[in-house]
N, C-alpha and C positions, 0 to 999 in steps of 0.2 A: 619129948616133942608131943608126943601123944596126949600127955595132961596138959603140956601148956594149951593146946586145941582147944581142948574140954572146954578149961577153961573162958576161951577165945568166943564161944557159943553165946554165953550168959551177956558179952558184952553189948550194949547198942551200938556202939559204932566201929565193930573189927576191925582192926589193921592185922594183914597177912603182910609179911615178907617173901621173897622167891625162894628159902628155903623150907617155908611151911606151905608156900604152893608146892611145891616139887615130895615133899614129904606127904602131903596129900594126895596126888598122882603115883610116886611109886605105890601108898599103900590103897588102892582102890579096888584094886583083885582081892584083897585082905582075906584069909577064909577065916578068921574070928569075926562071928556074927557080931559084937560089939564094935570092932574097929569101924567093918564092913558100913556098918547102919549109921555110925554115928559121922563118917566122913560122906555119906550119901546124903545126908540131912544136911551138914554144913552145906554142901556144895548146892543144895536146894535153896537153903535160905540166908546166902549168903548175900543174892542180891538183894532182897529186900530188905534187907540194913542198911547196905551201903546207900554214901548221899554226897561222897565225892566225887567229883563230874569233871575235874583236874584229868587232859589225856597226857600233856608234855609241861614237865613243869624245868625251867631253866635251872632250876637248884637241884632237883633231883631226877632231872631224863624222865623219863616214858613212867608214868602212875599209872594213868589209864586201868583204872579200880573195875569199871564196869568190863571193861574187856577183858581183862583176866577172870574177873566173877563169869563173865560167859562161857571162857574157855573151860573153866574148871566143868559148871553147872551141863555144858556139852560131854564131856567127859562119862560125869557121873549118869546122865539120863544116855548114853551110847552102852553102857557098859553090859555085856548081857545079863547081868546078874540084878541090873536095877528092874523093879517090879511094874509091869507094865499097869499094873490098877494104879499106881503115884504117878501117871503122863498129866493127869488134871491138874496137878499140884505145879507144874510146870508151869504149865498155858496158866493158871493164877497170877502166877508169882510175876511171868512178864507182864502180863497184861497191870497188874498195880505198879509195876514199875514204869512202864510207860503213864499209865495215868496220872503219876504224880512228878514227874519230871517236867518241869518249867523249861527247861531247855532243850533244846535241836544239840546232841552229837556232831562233834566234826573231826573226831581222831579218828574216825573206821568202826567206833564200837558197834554202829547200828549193824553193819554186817555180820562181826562175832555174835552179836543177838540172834539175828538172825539163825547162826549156825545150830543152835539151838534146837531150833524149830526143825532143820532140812537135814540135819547130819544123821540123827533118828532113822530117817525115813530109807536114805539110800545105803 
């Protein structure tokens, strides 16, 4: 699983399944600094690839890409282990994605966005 990821880095336009989100979440505590680093990074730059904006699609139920990219991205910036000098890399990476989205949100992502931002904090 772990190299298909890798590999999943390099691509421009990721597709994650719910067993390589979940493989990502169990291994976040990871104490291999390579695992450790290299799923904190996906989970940073995950949004900014993505550019499907599909929340319910009738053929495949619930996609909603940007709300799981949030979930994870809350995750990884929650974790105590993430390094508080990369919080900028955060506030970037939404702020370009809001910039570049032509569209208004209407499945809920904008509040998993949100989470982001407030889950940190409390």
């Amino acid at each position: 699983m772990y190299q298909d990821l890798l590999r999943k880095i390099a691509e421009e336009k990721p597709n994650y399944n719910q067993e390589e989100i979940q493989w990502l979440f169990d291994h976040l505590g990871n104490p291999s600094p390579e695992i450790r680093d290299d799923l904190s990074n996906q989970g940073l730059h995950y949004l900014s690839k993505e550019k499907d904006t599909t929340g319910f699609s009738s053929q495949y139920g619930w996609v909603h890409a940007f709300a799981h990219g949030a979930d994870l991205l809350t995750e990884v910036v929650c974790h105590p282990d993430f390094p508080k000098n990369r919080v900028h890399e955060v506030f970037d990476i939404l702020g370009q994605l809001f910039k570049r989205m032509s569209i208004r949100f209407t499945d809920d992502e904008d509040w998993r966005l949100a989470r982001v931002i407030y889950e940190p904090i409390l």
